[in-house]
N, C-alpha and C positions, 0 to 999 in steps of 0.2 A: 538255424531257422528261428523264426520270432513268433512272437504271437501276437502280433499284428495282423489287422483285418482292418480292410476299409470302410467307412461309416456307410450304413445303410443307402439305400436311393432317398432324399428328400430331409435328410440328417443337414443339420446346419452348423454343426460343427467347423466345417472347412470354409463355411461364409462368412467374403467382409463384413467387416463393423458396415452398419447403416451409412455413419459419420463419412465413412471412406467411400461405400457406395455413390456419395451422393456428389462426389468428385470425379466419377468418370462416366462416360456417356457406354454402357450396353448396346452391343448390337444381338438384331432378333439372334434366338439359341434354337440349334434343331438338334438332339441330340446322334453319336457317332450312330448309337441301334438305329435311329428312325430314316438316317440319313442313309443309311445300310438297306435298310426294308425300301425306300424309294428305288434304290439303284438296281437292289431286286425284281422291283415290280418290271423296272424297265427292260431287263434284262427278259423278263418271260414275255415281253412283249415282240421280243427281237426271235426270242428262241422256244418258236409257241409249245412246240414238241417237250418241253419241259415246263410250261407255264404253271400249272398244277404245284408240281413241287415247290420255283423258287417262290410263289405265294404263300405258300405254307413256311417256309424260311421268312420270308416276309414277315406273316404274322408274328413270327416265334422274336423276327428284331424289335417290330412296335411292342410285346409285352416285356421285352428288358430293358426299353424306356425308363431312365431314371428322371424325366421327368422337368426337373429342375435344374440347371447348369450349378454345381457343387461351390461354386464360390461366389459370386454374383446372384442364388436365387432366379435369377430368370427364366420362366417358364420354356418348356419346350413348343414350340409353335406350329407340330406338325399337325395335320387336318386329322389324322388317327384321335386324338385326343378330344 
């Protein structure tokens, strides 16, 4: 076992140099939590009978939003935010 821990949300540790950034073209970032909480919302839409909870699941993915794509800096572009 290590003692290794991944850098916080919003840590820029693991982002490109600028110089390197500016070599390659970014596409929009949503991150996996937000894109998670979307696929939730729709899901309580289909399966109204549990709609309640997977919102509340929802909620719980848009607050583990790290926000920034960890190498690139690119914001997350979901409407939560």
């Amino acid at each position: 076992m290590t003692d290794w821990a991944p850098p916080p949300p919003g840590d820029t540790r693991e982002q490109l140099p600028d110089d390197v950034l500016a070599l390659i073209e970014t596409r929009p970032y949503t991150s996996t939590a937000c894109e998670t909480a979307g696929l939730l919302t729709e899901a309580g839409a289909v399966h109204t009978y549990r709609a309640g909870e997977l919102e509340a699941w929802a909620d719980r993915m848009h607050q583990r939003c790290r926000r920034n794509q960890k190498f690139t800096g690119r914001l997350c572009d979901c409407t939560c935010h």
